[in-house]
Backbone bond lengths (Angstrom), bond angles and torsions (degrees), N, CA, C in turn:
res aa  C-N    CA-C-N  psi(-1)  N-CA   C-N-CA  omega(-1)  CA-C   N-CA-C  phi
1 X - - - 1.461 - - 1.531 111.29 -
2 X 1.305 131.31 -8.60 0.962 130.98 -158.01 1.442 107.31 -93.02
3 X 1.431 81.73 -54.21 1.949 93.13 176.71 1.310 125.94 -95.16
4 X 1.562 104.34 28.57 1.439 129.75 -177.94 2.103 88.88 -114.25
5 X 0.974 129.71 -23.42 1.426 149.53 176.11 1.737 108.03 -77.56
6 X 1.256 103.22 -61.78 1.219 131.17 169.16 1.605 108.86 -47.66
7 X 1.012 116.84 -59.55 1.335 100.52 -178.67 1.667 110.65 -86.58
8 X 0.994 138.74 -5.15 1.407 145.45 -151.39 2.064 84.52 -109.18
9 X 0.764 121.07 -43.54 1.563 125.47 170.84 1.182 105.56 -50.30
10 X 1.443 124.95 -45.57 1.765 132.90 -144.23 1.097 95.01 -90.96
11 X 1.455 122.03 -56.66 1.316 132.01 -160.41 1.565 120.47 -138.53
12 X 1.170 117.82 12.93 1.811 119.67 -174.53 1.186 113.34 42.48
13 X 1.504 123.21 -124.25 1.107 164.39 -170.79 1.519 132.18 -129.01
14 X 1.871 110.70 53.53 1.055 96.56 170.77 1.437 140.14 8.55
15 X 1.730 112.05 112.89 1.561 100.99 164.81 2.174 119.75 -64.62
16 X 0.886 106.07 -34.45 1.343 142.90 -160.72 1.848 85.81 -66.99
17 X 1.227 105.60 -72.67 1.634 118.09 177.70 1.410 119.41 -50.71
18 X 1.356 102.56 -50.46 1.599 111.03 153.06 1.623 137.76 -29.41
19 X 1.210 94.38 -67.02 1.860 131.81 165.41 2.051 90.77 -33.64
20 X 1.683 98.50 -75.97 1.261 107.21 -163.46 1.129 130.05 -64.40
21 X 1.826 114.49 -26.92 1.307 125.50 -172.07 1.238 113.85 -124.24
22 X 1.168 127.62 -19.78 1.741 129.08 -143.05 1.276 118.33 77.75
23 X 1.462 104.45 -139.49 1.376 114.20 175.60 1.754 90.95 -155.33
24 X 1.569 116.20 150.28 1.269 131.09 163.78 1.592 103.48 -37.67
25 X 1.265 122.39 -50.25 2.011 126.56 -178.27 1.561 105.20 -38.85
26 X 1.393 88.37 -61.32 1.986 105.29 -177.05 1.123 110.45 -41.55
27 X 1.238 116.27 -67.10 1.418 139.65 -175.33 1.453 101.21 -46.22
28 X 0.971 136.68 -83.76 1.175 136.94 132.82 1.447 142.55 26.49
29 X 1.705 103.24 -60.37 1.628 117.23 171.29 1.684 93.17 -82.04
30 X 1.356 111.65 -42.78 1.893 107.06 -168.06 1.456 99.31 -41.27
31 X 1.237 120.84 -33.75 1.733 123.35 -155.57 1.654 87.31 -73.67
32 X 1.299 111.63 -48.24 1.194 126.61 -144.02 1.623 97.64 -71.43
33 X 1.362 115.45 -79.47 1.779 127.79 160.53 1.963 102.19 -24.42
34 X 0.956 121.29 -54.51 1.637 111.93 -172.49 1.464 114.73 -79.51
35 X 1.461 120.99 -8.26 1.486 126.13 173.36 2.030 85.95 -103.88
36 X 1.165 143.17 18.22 1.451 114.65 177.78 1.375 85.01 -119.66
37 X 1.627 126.48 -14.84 1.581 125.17 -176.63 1.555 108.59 -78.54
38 X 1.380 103.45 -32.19 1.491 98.08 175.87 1.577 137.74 -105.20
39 X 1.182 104.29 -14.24 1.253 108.75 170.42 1.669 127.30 -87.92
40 X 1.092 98.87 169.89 1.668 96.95 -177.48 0.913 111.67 -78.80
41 X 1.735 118.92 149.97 2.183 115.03 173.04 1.589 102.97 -81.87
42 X 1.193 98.97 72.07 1.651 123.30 164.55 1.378 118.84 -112.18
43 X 1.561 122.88 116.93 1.333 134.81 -174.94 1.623 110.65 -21.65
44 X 2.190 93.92 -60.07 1.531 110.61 169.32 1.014 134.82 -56.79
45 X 1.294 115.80 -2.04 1.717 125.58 174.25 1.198 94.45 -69.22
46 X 1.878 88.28 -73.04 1.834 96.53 -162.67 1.527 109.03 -46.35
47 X 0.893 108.79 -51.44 1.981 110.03 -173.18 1.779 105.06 -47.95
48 X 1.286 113.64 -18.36 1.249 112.20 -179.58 1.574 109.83 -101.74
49 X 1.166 109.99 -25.04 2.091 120.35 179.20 1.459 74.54 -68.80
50 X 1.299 135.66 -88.26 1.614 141.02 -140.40 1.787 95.13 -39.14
51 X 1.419 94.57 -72.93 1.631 98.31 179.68 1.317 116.09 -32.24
52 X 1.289 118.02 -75.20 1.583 116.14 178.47 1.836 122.88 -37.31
53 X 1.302 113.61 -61.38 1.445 124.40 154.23 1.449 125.96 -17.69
54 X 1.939 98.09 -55.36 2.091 84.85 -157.80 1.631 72.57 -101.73
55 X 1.020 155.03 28.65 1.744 136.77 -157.68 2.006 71.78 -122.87
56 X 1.444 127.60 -69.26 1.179 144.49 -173.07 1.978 104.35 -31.65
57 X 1.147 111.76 -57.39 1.077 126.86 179.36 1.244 119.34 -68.60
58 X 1.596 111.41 -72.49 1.583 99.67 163.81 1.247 133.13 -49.92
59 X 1.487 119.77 -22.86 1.611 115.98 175.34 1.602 108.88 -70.62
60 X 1.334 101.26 -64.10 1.493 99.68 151.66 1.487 131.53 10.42
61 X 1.464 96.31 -93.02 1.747 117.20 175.78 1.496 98.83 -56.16
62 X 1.447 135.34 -55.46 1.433 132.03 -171.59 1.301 109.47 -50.63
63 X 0.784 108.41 -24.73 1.792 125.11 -176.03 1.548 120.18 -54.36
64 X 1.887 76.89 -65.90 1.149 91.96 174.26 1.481 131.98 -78.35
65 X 1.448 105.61 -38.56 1.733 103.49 166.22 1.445 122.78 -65.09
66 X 1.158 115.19 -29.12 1.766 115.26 155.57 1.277 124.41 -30.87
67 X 1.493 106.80 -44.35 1.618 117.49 -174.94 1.255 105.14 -102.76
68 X 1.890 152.07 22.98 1.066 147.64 87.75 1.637 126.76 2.22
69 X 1.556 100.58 99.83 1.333 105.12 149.43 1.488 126.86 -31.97
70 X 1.719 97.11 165.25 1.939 95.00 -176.40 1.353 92.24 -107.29
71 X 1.152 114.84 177.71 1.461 118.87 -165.24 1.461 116.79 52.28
72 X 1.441 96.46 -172.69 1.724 116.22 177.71 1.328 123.14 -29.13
73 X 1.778 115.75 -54.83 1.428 110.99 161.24 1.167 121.99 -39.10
74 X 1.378 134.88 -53.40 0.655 112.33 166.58 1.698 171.58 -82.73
75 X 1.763 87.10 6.34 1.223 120.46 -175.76 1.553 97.48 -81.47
76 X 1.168 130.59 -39.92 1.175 146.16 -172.50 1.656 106.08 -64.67
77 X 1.576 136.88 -64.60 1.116 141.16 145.34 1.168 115.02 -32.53
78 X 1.183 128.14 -41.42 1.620 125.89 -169.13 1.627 100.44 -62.68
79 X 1.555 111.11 -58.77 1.413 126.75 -157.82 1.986 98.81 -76.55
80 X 1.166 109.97 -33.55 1.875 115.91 156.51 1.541 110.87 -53.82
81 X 0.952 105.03 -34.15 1.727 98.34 -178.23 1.649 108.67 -92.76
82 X 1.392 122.54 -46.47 1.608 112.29 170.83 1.486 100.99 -61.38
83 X 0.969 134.57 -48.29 1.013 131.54 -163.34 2.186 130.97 -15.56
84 X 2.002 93.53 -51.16 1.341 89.56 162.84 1.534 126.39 -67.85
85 X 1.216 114.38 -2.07 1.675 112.50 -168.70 1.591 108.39 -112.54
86 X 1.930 117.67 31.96 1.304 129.28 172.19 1.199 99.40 -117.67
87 X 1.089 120.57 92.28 1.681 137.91 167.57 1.791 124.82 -61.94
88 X 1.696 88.85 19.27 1.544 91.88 -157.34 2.225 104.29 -72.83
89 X 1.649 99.50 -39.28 1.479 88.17 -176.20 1.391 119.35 -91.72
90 X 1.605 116.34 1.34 1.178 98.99 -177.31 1.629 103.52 -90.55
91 X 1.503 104.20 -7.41 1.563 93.34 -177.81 1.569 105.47 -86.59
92 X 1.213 129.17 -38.09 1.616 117.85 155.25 1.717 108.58 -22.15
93 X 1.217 94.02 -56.86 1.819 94.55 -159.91 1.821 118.15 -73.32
94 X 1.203 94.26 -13.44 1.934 100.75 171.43 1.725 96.82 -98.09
95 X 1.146 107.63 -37.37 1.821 86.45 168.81 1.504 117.32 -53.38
96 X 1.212 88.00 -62.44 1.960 98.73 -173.79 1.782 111.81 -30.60
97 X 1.496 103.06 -46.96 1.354 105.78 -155.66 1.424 108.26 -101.03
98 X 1.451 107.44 31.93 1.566 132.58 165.49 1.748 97.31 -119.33
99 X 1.172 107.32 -19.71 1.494 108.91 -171.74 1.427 111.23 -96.63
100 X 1.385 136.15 -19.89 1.367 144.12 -157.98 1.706 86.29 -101.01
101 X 1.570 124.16 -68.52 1.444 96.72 -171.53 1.648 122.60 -81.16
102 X 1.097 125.71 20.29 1.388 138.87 -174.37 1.609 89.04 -77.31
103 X 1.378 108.57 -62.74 1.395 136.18 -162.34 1.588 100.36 -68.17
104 X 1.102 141.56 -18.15 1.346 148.17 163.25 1.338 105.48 -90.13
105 X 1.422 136.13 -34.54 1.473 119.24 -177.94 1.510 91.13 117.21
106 X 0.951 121.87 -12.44 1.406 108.88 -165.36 1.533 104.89 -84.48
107 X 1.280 119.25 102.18 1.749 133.21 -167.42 1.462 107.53 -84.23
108 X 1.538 124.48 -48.28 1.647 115.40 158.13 1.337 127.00 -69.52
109 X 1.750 125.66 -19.71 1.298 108.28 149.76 1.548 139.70 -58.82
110 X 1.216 110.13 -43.22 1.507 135.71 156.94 1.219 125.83 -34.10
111 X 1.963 112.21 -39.38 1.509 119.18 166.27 1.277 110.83 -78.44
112 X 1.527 121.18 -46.60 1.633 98.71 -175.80 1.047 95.72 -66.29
113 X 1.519 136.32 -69.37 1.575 117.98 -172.96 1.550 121.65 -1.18
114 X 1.262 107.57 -62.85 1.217 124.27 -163.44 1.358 122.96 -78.20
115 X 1.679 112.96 -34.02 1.519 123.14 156.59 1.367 126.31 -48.43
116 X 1.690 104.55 -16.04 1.647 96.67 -172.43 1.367 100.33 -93.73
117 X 1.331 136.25 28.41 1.363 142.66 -141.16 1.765 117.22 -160.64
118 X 1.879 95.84 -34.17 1.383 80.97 175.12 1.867 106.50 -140.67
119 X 0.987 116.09 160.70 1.463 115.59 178.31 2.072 121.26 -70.14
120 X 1.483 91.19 -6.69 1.841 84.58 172.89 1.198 106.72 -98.66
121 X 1.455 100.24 -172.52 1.322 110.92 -148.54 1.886 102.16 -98.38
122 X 1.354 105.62 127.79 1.874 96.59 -153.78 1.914 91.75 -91.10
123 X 1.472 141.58 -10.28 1.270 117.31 174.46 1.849 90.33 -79.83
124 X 1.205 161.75 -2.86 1.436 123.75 164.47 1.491 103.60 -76.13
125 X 1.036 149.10 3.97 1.113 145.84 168.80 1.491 154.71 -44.24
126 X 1.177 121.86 60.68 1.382 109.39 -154.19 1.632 97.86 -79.75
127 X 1.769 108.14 177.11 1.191 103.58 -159.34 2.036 111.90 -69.23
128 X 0.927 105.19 -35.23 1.846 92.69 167.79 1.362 105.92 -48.10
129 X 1.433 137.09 -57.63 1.419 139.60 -142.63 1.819 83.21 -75.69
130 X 1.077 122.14 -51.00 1.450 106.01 -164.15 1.870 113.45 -70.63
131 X 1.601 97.91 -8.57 1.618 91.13 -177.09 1.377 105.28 -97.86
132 X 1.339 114.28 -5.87 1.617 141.15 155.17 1.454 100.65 -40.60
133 X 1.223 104.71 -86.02 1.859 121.38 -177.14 1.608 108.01 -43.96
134 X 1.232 114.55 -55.80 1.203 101.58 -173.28 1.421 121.31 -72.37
135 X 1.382 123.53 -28.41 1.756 140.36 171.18 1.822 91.01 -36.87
136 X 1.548 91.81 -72.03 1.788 108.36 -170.89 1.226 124.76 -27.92
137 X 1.603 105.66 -57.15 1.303 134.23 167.80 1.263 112.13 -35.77
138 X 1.502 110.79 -75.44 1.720 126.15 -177.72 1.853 92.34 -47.57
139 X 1.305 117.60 -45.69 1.788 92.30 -151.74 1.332 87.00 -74.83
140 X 1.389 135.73 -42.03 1.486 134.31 -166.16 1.440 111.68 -38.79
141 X 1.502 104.25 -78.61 1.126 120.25 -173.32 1.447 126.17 -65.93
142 X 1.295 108.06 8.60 1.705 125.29 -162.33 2.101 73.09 -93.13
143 X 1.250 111.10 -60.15 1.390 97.09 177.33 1.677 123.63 -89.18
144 X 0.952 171.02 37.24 1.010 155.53 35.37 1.236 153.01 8.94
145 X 1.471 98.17 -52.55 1.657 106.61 173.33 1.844 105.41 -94.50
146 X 1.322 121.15 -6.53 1.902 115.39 -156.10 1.770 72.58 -120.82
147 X 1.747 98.18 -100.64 1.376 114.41 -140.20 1.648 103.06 -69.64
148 X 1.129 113.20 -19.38 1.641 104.25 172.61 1.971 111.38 -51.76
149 X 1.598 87.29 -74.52 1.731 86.69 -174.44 1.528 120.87 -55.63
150 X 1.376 113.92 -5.27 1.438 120.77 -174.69 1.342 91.48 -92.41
151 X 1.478 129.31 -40.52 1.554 114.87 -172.79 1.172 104.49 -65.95
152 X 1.782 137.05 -56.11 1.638 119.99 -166.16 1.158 100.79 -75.93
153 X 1.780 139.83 -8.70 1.135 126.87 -171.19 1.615 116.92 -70.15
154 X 1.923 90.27 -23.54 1.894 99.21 -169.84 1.496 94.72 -107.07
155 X 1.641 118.79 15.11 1.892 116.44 173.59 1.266 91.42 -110.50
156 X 1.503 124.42 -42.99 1.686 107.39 -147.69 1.689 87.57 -120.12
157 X 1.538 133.01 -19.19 1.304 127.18 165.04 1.616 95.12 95.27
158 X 1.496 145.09 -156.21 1.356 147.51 -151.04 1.832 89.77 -68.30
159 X 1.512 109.39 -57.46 1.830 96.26 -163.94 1.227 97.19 -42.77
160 X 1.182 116.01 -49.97 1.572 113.51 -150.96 1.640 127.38 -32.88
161 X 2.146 75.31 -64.39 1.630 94.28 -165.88 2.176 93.40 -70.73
162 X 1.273 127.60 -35.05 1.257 127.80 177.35 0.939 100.05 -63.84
163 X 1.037 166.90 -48.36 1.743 161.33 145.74 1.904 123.51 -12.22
164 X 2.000 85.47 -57.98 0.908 100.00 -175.06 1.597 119.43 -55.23
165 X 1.611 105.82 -60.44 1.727 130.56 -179.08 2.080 89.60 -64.23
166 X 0.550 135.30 -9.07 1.688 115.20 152.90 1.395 137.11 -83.19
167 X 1.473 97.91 -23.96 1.420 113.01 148.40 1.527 143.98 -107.63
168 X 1.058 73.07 28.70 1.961 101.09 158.77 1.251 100.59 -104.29
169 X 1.375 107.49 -65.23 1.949 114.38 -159.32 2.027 91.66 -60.16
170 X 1.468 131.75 -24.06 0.991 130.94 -176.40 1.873 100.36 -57.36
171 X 1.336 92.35 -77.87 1.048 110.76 178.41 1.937 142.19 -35.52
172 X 1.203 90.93 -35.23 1.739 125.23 140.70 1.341 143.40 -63.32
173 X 1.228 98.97 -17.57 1.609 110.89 -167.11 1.912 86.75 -118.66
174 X 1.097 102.82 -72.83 1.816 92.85 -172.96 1.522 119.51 -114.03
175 X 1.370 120.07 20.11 1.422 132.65 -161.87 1.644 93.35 -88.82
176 X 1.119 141.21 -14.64 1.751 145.27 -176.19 1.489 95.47 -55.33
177 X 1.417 129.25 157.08 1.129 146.93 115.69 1.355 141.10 -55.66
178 X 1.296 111.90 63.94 1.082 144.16 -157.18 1.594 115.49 -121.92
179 X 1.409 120.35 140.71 1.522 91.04 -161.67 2.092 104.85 -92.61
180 X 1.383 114.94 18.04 0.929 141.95 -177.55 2.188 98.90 -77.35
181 X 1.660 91.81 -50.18 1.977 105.10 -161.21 1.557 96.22 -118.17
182 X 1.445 119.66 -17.83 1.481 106.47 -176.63 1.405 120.36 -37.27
183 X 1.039 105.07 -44.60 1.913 100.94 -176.23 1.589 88.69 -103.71
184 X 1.004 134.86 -49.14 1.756 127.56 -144.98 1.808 96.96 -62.98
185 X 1.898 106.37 -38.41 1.702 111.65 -175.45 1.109 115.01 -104.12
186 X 1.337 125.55 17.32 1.365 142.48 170.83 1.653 106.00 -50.10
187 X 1.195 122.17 -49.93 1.646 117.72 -169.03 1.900 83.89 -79.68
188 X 1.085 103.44 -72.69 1.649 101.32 -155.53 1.654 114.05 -42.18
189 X 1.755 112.77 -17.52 1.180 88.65 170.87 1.451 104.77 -84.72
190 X 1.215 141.25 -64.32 1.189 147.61 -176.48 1.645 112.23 -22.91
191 X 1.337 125.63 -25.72 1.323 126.30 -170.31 1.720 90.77 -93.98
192 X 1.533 100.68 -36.63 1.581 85.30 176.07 1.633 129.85 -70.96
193 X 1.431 111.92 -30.96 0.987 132.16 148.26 1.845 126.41 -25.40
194 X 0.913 100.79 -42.58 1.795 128.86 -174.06 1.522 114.13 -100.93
195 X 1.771 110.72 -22.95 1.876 101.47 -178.82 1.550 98.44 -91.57
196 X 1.766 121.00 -4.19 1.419 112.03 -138.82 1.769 88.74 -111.80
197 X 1.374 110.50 -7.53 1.921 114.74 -154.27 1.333 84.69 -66.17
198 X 1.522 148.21 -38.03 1.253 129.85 -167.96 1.284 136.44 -86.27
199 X 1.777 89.63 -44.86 1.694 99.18 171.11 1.483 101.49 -83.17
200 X 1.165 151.22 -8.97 2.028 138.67 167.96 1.971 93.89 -64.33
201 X 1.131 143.28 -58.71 1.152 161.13 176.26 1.585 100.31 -49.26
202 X 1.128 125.54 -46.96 1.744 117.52 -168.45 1.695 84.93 -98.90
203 X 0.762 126.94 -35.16 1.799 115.99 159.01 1.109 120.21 -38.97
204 X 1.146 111.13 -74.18 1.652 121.39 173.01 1.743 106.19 -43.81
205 X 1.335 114.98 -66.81 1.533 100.36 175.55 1.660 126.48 -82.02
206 X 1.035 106.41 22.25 1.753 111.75 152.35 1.475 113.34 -87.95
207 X 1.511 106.34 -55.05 1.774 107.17 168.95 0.891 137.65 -28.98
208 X 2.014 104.52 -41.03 1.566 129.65 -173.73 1.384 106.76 -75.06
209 X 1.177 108.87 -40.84 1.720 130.92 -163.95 1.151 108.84 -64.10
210 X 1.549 124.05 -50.09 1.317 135.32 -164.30 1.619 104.67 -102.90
211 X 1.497 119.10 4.25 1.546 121.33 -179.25 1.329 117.91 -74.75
212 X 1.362 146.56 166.85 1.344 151.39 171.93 2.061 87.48 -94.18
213 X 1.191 123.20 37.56 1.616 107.28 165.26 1.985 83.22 179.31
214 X 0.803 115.41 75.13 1.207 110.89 176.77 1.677 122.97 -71.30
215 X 1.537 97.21 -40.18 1.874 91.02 168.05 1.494 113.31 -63.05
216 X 1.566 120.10 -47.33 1.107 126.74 176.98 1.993 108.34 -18.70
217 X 1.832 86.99 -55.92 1.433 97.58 -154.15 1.537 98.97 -86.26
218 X 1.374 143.05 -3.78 1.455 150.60 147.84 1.538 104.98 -63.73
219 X 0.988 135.86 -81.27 1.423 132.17 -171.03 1.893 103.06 -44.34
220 X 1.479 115.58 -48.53 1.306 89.76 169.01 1.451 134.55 -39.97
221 X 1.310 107.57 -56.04 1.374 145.19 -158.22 1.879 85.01 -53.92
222 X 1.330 109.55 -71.44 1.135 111.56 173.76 1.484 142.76 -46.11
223 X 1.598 100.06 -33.77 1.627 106.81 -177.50 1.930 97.05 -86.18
224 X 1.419 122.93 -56.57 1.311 131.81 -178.34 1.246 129.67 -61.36
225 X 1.499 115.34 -53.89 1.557 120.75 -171.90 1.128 123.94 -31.36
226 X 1.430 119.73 -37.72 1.412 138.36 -161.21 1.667 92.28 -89.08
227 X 1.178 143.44 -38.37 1.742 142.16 172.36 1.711 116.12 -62.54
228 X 1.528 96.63 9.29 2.135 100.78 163.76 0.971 115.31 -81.84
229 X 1.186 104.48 145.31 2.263 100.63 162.21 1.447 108.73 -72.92
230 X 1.421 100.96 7.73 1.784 92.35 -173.50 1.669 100.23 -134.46
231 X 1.573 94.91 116.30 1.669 98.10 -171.68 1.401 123.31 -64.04
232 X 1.948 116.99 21.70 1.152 120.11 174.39 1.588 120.09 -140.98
233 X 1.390 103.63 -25.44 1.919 112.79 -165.92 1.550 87.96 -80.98
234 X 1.457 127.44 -15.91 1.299 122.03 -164.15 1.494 97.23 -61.85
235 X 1.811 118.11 -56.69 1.616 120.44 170.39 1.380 126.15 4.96
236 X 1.295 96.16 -102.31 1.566 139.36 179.66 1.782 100.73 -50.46
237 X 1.455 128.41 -44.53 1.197 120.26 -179.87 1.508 111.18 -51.98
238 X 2.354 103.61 -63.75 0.793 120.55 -179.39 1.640 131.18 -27.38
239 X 1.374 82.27 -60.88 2.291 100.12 168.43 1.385 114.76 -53.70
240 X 1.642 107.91 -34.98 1.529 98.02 -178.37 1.778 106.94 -81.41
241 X 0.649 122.14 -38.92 1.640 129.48 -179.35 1.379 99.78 -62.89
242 X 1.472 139.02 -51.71 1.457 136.42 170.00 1.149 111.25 -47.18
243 X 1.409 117.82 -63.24 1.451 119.49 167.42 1.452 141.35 -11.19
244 X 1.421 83.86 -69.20 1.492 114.20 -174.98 1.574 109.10 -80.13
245 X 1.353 111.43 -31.80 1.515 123.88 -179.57 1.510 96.95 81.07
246 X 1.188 124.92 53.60 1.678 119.49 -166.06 2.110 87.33 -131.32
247 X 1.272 99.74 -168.38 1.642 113.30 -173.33 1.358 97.47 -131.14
248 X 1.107 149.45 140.26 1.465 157.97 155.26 1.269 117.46 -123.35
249 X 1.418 125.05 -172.05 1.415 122.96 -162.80 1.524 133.68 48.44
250 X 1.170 121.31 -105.57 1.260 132.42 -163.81 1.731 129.59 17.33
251 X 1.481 137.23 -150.06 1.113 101.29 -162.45 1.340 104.21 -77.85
252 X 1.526 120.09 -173.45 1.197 133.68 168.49 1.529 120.95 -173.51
253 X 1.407 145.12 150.41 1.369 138.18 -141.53 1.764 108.14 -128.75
254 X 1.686 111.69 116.87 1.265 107.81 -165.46 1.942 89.36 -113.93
255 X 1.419 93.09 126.96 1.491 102.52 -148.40 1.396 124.02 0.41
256 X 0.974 138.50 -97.64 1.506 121.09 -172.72 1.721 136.83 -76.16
257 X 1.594 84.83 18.93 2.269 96.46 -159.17 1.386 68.79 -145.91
258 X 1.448 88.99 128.75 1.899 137.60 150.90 1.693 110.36 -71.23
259 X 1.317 118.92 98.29 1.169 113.36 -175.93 1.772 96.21 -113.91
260 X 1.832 90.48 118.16 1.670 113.18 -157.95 1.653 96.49 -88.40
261 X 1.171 120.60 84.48 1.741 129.35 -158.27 1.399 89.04 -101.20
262 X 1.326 130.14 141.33 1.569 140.33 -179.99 1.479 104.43 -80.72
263 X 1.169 130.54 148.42 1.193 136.84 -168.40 1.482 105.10 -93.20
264 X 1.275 121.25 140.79 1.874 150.95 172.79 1.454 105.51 -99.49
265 X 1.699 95.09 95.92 1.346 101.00 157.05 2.053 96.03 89.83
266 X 1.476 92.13 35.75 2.060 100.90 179.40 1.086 104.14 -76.00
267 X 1.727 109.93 133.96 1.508 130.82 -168.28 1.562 108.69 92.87
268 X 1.065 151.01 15.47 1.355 155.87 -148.63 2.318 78.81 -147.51
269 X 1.476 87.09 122.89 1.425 94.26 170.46 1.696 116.12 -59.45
270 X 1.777 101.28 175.26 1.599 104.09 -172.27 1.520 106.44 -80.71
271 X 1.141 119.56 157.66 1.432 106.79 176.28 1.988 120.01 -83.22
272 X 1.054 105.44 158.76 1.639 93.24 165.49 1.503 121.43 -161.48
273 X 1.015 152.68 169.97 1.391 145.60 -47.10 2.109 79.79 -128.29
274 X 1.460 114.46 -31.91 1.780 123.78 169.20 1.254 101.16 -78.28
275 X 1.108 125.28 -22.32 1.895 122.00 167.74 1.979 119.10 -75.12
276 X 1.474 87.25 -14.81 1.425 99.54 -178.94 1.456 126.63 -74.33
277 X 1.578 96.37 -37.59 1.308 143.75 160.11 1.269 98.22 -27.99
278 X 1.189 111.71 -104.29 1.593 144.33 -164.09 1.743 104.80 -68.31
279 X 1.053 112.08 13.99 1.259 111.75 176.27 2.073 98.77 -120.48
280 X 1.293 110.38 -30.18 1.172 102.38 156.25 1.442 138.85 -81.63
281 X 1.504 114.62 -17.94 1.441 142.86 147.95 1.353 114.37 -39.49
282 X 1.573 116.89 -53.26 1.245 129.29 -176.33 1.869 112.33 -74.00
283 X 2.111 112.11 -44.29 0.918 106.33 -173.94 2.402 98.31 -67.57
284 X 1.306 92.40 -18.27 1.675 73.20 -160.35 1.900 102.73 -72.14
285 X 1.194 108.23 -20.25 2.067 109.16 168.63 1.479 89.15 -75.03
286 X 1.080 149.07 3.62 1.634 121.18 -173.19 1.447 88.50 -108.68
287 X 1.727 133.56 -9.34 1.519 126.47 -174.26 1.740 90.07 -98.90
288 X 1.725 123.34 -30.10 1.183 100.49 175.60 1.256 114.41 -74.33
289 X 1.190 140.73 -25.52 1.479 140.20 -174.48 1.720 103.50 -68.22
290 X 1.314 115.82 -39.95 1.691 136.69 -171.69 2.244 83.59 -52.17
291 X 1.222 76.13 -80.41 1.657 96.05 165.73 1.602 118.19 -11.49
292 X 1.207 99.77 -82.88 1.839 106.70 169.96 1.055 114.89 -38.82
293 X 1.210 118.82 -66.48 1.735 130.34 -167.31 1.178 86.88 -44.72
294 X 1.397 145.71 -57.90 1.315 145.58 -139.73 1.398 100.40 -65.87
295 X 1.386 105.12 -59.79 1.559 124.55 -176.72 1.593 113.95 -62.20
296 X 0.988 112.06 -45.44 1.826 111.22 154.57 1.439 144.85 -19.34
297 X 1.870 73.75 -58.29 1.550 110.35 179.87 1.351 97.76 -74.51
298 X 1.089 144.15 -48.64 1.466 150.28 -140.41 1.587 86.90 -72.89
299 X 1.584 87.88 -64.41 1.667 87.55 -166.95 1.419 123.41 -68.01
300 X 1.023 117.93 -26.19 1.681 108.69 170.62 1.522 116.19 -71.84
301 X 1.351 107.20 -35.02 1.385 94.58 148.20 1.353 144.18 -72.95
């Protein structure tokens, strides 16, 4: 995982590589989109799409780490192959570029920025609400998209984290309450729900850990987390909003429905475009701390 980090720092995700190949995610959702076209919106479908999906993937990866050298070679290949499924710099880089025209004034650059990033709707947006979205974003995906697949990647090794990123992309793709996925993404969210309870929680206390107010950002964690619709992104938000001493969440409008969401961290001003800053400052010590642990781990093992 380390040098699956390591290279994802250096170089991300090729645009160029992209162009030519996709990405493992894509690949991934195609499975996903052609099992939601054909099956029925039956609970038992979905329970059977999910199965097929993370079983496909993880066998996959087992496959492949089976046929891993011992030693260094193979640690080296191992961490080349997780490597596309560490979301750690490209999510720096869609924050930032919600953060660069915020910081110029530029309020319709700032929304698309920010549309490619979040599911509401970016013209209600004034400029707090969009540094809102993007804050959210960063704490969300700081656990989900970074330290999640890095945690089963350094418990369960290639299945893991390939296991893991299928039930995310599951969970993303038909996991909504929607009367389209209500029953069909019913399992895939719930499983996502269940891979995420540890790493959303060690998110949240890496944030705290590596903060310039760390109780600040524990007592949040503690009084708020639990006021999400999501029994995990609440964490990681919570810590970042403690942190920062800022407010996030609250309501916000996904095209035509006002979704009246309780506010994280209410009474704590809006954030803006120097809060954006220091909130990516903060997420980049929460990848060196991610980092350590790794190296910790290594060595006690």
């Amino acid at each position: 995982m380390l040098v699956a980090m390591a290279i994802d720092l250096a170089i991300g995700w090729p645009a160029p590589l992209f162009r030519r190949i996709g990405h493992p995610v894509t690949w991934i959702g195609r499975l996903i989109a052609s099992l939601d076209r054909r099956l029925p919106r039956r609970r038992l479908a979905g329970v059977l799409a999910a199965v097929l999906v993370i079983g496909l993937a993880g066998g996959v990866a087992a496959v492949l780490q089976a046929a891993l050298p011992d030693g260094w070679p193979g640690i080296v290949i191992g961490g080349l192959l997780a490597w596309p499924l560490v979301a750690m710099r490209s999510l720096h880089d869609h924050v930032a570029a919600v953060a660069r025209p915020l910081a110029a004034g530029d309020l319709a650059g700032a929304r698309r920025a920010v549309s490619m990033i979040v599911g509401r709707d970016p013209e209600a947006l004034d400029a707090a609400g969009v540094a809102r979205a993007a804050l959210e974003s960063l704490a969300e995906n700081t656990s989900d998209g970074v330290v999640a697949p890095i945690f089963w990647g350094a418990v369960l090794g290639l299945p893991g984290i390939a296991a893991y990123k299928a039930i995310n992309t599951l969970d993303s793709m038909i996991g909504h309450r929607t009367p389209r996925h209500e029953a069909f993404g019913w399992a895939s969210a719930r499983i996502d729900d269940l891979v995420n309870l540890i790493p959303a929680r060690l998110s949240g206390l890496i944030f705290a850990l590596v903060s310039r107010a760390p109780l600040a950002a524990i007592r949040c964690m503690a009084r708020d987390a639990g006021h999400h619709r999501s029994p995990n992104a609440g964490w990681p938000e919570a810590a970042l909003a403690g942190a920062l001493h800022l407010r996030l969440s609250g309501p916000r409008v996904y095209g035509d429905r006002i979704a009246q969401e309780p506010w994280v961290n209410e009474g704590a001003p809006d954030p803006g475009a120097a809060d954006m800053r220091r909130a990516l400052a903060l997420y980049a010590r929460a990848m060196g701390g991610v980092a350590l642990l790794l190296a910790l781990a290594g060595l006690l093992r």
